[in-house]
LUMMITI-811337 format. One record per residue (C-alpha): residue in three letters; y, x, z; chain; residue number from 0. Coordinates in Angstrom, 2 decimals. Layout:
BEGIN
REC:ALA:Y:X:Z:A:NUM
...
END
This chain:
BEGIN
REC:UNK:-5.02:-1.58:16.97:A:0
REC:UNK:-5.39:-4.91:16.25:A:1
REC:UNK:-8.75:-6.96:16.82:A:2
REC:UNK:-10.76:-8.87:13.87:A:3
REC:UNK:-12.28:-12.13:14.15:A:4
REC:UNK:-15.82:-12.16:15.14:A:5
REC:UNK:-16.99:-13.78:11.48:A:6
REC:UNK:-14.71:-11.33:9.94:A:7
REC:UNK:-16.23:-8.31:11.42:A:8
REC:UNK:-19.77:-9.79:10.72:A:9
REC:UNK:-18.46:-9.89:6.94:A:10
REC:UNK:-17.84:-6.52:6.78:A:11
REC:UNK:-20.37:-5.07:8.51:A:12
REC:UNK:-22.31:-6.59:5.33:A:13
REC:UNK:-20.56:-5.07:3.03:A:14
REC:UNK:-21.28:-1.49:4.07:A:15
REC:UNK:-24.37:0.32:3.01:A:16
REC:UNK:-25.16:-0.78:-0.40:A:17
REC:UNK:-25.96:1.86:-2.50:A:18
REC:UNK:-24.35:1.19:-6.50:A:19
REC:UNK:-25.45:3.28:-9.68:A:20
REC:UNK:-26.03:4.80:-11.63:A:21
REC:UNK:-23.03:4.99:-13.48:A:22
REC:UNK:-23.21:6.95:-16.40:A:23
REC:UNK:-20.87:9.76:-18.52:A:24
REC:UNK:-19.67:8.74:-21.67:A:25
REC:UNK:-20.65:12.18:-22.95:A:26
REC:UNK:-21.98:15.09:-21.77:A:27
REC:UNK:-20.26:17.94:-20.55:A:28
REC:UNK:-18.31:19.34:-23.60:A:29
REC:UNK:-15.89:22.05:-24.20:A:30
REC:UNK:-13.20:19.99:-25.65:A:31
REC:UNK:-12.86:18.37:-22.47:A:32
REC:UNK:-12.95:21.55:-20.71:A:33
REC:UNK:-10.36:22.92:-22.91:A:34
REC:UNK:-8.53:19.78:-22.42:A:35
REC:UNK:-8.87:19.62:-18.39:A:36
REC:UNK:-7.71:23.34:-17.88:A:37
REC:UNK:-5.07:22.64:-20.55:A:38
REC:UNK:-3.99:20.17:-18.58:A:39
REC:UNK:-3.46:22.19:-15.49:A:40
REC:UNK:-2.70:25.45:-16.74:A:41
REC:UNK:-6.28:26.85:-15.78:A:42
REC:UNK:-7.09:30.03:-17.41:A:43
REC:UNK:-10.13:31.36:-15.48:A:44
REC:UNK:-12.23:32.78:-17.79:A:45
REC:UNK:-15.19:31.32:-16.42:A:46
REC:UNK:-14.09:28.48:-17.91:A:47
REC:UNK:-13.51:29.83:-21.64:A:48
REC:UNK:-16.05:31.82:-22.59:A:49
REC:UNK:-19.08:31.27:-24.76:A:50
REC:UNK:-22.80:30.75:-22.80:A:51
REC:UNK:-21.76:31.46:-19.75:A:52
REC:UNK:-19.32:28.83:-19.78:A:53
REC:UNK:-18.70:26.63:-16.38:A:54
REC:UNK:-16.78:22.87:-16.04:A:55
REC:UNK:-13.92:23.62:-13.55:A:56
REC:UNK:-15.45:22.02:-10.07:A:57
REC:UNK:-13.15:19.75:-9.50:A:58
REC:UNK:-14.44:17.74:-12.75:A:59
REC:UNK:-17.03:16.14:-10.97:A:60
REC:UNK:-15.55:12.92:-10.94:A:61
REC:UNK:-13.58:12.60:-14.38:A:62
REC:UNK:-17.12:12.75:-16.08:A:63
REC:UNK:-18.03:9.06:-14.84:A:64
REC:UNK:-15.14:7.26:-15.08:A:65
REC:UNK:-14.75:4.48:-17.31:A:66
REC:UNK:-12.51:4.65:-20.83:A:67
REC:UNK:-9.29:3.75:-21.94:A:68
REC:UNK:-10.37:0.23:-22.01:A:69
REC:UNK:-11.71:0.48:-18.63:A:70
REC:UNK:-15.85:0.12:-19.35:A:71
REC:UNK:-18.56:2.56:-18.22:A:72
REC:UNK:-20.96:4.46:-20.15:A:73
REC:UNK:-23.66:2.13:-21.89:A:74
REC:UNK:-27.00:2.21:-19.75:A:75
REC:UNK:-24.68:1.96:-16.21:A:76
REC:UNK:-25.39:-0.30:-13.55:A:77
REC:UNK:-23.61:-3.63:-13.94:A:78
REC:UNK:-22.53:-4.14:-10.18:A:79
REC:UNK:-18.64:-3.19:-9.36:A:80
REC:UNK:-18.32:-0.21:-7.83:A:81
REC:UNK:-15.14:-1.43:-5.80:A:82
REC:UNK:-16.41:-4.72:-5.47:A:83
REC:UNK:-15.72:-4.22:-1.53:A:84
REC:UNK:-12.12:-4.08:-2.25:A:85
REC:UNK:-12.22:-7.08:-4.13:A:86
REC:UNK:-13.99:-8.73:-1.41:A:87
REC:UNK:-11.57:-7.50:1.40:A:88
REC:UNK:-8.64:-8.93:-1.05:A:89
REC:UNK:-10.07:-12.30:-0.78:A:90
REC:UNK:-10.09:-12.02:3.11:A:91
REC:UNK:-6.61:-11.62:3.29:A:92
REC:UNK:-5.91:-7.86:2.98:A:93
REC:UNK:-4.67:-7.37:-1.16:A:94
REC:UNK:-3.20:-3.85:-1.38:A:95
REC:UNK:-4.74:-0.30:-1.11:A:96
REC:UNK:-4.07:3.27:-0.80:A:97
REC:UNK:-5.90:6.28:-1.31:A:98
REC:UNK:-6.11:8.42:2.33:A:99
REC:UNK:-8.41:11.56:1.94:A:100
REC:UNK:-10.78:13.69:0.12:A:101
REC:UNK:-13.38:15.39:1.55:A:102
REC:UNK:-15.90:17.06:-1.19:A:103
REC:UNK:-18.87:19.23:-1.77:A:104
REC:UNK:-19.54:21.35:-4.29:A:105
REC:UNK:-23.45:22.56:-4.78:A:106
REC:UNK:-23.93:23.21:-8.49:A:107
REC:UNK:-21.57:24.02:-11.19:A:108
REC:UNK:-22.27:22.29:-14.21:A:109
REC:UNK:-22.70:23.90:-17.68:A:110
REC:UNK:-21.63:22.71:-21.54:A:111
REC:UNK:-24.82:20.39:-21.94:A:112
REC:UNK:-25.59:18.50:-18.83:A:113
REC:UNK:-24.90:15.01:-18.43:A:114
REC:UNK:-23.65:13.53:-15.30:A:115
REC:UNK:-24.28:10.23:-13.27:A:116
REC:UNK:-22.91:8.89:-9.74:A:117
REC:UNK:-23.95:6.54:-7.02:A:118
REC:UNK:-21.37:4.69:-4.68:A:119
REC:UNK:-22.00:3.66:-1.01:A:120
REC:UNK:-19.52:2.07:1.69:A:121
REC:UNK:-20.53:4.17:4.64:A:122
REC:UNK:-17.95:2.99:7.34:A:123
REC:UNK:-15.49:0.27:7.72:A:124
REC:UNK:-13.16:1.15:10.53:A:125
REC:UNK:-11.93:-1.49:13.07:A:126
REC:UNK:-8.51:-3.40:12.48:A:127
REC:UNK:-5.80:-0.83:12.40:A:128
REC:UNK:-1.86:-1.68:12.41:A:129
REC:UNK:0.34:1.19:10.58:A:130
REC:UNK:3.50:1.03:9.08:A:131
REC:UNK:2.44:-0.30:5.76:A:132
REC:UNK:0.65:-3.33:7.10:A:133
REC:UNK:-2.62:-4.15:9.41:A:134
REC:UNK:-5.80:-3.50:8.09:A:135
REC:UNK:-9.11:-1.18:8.07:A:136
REC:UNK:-9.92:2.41:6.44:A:137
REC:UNK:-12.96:2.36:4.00:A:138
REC:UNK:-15.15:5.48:3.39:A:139
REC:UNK:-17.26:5.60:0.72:A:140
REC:UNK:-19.94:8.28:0.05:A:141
REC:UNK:-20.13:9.02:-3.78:A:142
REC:UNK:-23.38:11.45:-4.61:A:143
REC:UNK:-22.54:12.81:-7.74:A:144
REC:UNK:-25.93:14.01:-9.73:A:145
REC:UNK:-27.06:15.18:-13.33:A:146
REC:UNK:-29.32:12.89:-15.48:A:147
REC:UNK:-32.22:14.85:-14.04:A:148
REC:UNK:-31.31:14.06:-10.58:A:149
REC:UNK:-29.75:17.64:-9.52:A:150
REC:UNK:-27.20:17.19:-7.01:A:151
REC:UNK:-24.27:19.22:-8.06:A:152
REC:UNK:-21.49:17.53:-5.79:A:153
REC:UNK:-20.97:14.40:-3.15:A:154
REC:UNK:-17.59:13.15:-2.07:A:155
REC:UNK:-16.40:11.46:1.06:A:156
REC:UNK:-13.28:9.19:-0.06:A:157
REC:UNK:-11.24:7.38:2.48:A:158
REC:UNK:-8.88:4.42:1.29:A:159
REC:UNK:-6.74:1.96:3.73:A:160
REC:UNK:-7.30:-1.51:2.53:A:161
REC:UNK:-4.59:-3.49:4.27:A:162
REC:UNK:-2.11:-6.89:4.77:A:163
REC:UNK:0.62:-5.49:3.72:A:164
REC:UNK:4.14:-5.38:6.40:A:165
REC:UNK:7.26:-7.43:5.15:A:166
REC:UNK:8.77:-6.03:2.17:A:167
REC:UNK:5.79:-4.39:1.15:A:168
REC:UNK:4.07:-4.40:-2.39:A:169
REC:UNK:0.95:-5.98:-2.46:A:170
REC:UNK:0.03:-5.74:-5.47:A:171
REC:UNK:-0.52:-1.47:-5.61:A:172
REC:UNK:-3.07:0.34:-7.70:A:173
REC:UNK:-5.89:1.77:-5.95:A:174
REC:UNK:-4.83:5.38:-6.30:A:175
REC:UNK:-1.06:5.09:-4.73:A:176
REC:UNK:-1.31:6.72:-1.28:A:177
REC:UNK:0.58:5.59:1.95:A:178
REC:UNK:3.54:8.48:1.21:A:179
REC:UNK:4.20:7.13:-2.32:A:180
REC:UNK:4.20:3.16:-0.78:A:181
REC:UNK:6.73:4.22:1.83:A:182
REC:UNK:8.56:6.60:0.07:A:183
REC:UNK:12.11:6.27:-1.44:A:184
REC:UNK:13.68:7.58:-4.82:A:185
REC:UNK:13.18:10.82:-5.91:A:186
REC:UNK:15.68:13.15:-6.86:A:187
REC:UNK:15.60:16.25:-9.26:A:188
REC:UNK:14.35:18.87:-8.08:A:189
REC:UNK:16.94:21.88:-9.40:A:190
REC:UNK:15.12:24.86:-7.29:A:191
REC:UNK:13.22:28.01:-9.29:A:192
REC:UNK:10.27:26.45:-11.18:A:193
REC:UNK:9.03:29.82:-11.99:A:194
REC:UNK:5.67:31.40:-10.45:A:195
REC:UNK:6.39:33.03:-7.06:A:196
REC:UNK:6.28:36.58:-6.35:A:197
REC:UNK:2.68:38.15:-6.52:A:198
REC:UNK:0.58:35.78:-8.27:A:199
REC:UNK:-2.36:36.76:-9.51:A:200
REC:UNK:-2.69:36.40:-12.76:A:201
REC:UNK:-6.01:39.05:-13.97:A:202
REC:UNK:-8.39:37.33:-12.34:A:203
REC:UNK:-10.54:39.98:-10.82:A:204
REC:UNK:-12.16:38.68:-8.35:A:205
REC:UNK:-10.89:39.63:-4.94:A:206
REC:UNK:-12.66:42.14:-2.55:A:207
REC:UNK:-13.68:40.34:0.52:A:208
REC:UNK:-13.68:44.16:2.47:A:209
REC:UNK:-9.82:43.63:1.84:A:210
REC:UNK:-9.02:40.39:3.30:A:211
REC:UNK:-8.21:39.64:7.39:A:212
REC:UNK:-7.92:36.23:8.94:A:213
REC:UNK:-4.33:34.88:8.73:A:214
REC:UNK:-3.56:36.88:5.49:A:215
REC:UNK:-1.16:34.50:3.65:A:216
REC:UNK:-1.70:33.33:-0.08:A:217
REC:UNK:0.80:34.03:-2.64:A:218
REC:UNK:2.43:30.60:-3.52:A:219
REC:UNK:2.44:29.35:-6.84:A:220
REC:UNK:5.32:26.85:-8.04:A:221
REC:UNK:4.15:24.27:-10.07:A:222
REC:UNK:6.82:22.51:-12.07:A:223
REC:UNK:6.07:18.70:-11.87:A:224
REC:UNK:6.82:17.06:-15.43:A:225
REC:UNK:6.48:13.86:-17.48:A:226
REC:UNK:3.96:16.24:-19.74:A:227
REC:UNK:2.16:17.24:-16.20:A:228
REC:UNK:1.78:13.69:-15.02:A:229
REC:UNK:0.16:12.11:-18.26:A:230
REC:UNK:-1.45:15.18:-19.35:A:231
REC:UNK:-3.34:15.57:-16.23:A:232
REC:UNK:-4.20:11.77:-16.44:A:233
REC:UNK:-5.17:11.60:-20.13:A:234
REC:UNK:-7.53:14.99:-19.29:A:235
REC:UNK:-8.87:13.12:-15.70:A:236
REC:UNK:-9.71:10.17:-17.63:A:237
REC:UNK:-7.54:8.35:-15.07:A:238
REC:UNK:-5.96:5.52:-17.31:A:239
REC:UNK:-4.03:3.31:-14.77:A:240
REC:UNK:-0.91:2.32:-15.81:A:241
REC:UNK:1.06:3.87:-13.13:A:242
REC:UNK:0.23:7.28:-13.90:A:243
REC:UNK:1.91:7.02:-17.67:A:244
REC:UNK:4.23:3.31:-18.06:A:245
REC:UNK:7.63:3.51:-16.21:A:246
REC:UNK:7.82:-0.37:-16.12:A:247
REC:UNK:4.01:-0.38:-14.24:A:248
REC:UNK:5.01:2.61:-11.82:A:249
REC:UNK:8.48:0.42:-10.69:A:250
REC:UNK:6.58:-2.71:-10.27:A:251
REC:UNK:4.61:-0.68:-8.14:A:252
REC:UNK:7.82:0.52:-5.95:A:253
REC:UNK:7.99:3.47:-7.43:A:254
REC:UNK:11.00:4.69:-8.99:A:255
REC:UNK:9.53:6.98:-12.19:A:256
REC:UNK:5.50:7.46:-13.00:A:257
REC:UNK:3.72:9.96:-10.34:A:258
REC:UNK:0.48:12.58:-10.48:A:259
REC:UNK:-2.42:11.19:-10.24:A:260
REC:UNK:-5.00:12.31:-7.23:A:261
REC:UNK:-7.41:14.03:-10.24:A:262
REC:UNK:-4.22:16.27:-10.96:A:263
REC:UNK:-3.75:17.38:-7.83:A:264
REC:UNK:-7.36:17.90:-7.04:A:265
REC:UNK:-7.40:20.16:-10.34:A:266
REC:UNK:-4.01:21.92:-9.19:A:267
REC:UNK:-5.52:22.98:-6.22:A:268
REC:UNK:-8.73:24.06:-7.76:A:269
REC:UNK:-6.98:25.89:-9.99:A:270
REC:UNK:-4.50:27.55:-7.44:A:271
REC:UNK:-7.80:28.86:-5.16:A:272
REC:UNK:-9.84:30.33:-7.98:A:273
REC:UNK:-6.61:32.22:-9.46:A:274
REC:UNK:-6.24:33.63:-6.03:A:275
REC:UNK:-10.03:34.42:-5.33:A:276
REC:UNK:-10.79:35.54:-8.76:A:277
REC:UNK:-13.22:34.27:-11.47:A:278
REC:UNK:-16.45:34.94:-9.34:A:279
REC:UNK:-15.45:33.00:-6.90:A:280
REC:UNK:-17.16:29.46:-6.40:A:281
REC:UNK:-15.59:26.27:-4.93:A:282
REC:UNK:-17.95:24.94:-2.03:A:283
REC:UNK:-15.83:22.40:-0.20:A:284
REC:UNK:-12.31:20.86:-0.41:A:285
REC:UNK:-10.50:18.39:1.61:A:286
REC:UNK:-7.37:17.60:1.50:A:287
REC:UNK:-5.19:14.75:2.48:A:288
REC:UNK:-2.55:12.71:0.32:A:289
REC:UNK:0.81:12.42:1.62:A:290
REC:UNK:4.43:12.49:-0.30:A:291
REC:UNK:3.99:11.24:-4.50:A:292
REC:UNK:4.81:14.05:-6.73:A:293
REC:UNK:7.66:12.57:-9.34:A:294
REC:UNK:8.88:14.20:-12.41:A:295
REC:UNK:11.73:16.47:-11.93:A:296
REC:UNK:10.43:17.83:-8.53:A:297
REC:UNK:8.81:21.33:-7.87:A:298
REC:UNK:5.56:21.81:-6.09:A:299
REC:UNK:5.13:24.82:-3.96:A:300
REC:UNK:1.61:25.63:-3.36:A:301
REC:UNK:1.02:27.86:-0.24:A:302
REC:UNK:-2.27:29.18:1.89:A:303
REC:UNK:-3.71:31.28:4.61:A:304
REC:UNK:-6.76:32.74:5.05:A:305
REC:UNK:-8.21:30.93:8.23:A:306
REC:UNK:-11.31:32.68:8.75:A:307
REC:UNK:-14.27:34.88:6.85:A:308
REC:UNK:-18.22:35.17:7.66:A:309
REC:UNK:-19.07:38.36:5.95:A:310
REC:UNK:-23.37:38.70:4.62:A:311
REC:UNK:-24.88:41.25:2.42:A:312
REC:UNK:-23.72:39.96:-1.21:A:313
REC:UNK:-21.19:37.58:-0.63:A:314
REC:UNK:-18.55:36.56:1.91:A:315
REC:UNK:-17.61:32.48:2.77:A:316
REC:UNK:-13.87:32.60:3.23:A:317
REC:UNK:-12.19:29.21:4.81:A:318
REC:UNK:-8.44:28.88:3.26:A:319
REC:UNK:-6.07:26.10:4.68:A:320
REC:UNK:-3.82:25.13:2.03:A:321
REC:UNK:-0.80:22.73:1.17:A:322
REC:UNK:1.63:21.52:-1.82:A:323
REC:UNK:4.76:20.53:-0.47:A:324
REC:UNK:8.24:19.27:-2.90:A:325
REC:UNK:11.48:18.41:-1.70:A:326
REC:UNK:10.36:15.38:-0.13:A:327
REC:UNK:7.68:17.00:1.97:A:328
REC:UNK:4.23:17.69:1.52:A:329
REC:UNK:2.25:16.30:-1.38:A:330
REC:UNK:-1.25:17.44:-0.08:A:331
REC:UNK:-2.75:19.65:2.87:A:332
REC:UNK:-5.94:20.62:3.27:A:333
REC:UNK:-8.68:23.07:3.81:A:334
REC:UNK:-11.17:24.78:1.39:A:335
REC:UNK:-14.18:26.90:1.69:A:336
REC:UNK:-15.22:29.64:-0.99:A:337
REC:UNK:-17.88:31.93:-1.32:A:338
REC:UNK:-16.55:35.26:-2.99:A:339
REC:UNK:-18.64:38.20:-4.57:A:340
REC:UNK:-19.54:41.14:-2.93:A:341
REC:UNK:-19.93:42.78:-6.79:A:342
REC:UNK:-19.54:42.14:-9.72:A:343
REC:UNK:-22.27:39.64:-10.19:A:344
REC:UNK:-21.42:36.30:-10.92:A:345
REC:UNK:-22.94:33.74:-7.98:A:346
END
């Protein structure tokens, strides 16, 4: 650990708590983009698909704020920058960042129709910190994510290391490259099976809690990573940094090809718990950190175990820990909690 200067730390101590917003959706929730999200990552709950009943996939929440290709927000959004902390951090000597952790909960699922907003807030600013990227400080920011009638229907905890970075370095990163994919080498291709692993559900009947005992492993689910995967998923996450589709952009970045995007894998692992638990299931929490990039030409292996289960008279809350892991090591770990059906009824 490394100690700030006294007017430093008085700088960012006043640069935490400001609450930013709204910023607004481009559109309301839609079933192209639906269609277009689960597309993207091979999402075929039917809970997703089907008619007045339809549901956004959870792990939406944030694609429906961000800005467009040309990076602007919706017309009627605040005008103050929502990372205008990083840009003030930059100009105190510390240039590059990396995305750490997600921690997120889910309250409401929203339905074809509603129209989203979010609100931003800097809620801690850690001391100094030395790693091996560089010496610098870990910002949390608390982002309330609400309808345009002020229902809460998710709020995110979202951890990035804003840092001076160590000799040879890049300081110059996009926001979204986590510490893994700063440090990490070239990646090979990955030549293992790329085909689903053995009992995967696939009929999406919803799981019977009755059935289930802690430390029950999930099935794993291989997840062939792709050029199409890569910009797919960040054309459908409306996630329209360069890194995530232009070669040229991802290299000056230190990478050596493009890499997912942390929308992607948030959807991926969405998408790998509800094919498990079944299509009344319902996403209340997910965190997960970010560790090795995923490149095109590797394999992810996604991978679970049941971790514990409070039973009650129409539903059970199950707590899964979870992980993605390709040949460098793991892409994401994490934990997740889901509330699962005792019938039939959807929750």
């Amino acid at each position: 650990m490394s100690n700030a200067s006294l007017e430093e730390s008085q700088q960012l101590e006043g640069l935490k708590g400001h609450r930013l917003g709204p910023y607004l959706s481009h559109n309301p929730v839609s079933a192209t983009q639906i269609w277009q999200w689960c597309s993207a990552m091979g999402d075929q709950n039917p809970s997703y698909h089907v008619g007045d009943k339809q549901i956004a996939p959870p792990a939406m929440m944030q694609m429906w704020t961000m800005r467009d290709i040309n990076d602007r927000y919706a017309p009627g959004s605040t005008e103050a920058l929502p990372y205008q902390v990083f840009e003030d951090m930059r100009a105190l000597g510390y240039p590059a960042n990396v995305a750490v952790s997600y921690d997120i909960s889910f309250h409401h699922y929203l339905r074809v129709g509603e129209r989203a907003q979010h609100f931003t807030t800097v809620v801690n600013i850690s001391d100094k910190k030395t790693t091996r990227l560089g010496t610098g400080y870990f910002v949390t920011e608390r982002v309330e994510y609400l309808t345009t009638d002020n229902l809460l229907f998710a709020e995110a905890l979202i951890t990035y290391y804003q840092y001076q970075p160590a000799t040879g370095e890049q300081p110059d990163s996009p926001a979204n490259v986590t510490s893994a994919q700063q440090a990490s080498g070239s990646a090979q291709a990955n030549t293992g099976d790329a085909s689903q692993g053995q009992g995967w559900r696939t009929d999406f009947s919803d799981i019977d809690p009755a059935n289930l005992s802690i430390g029950d492993p999930l099935p794993e689910l291989r997840v062939p990573i792709t050029h199409r995967l890569i910009v797919g998923g960040a054309i459908a996450t409306q996630d329209f940094i360069p890194v995530h589709h232009n070669l040229p952009a991802a290299q000056a970045a230190g990478m050596p090809d493009i890499f997912m995007n942390i929308l992607t894998t948030s959807g991926l692992t969405a998408r790998y718990l509800s094919d498990w638990a079944g299509a009344g299931s319902r996403l209340r929490q997910l965190k997960f950190n970010l560790m090795a990039p995923n490149f095109p030409g590797d394999v992810m292996v996604m991978e679970g175990q049941l971790v514990d289960i409070e039973a009650g008279p129409n539903e059970a809350s199950v707590k899964v820990a979870f992980g993605g892991r390709n040949r460098q090591g793991y892409h994401t770990s994490g934990t997740a909690t889901l509330v699962l059906p005792n019938t039939k009824t959807t929750l």
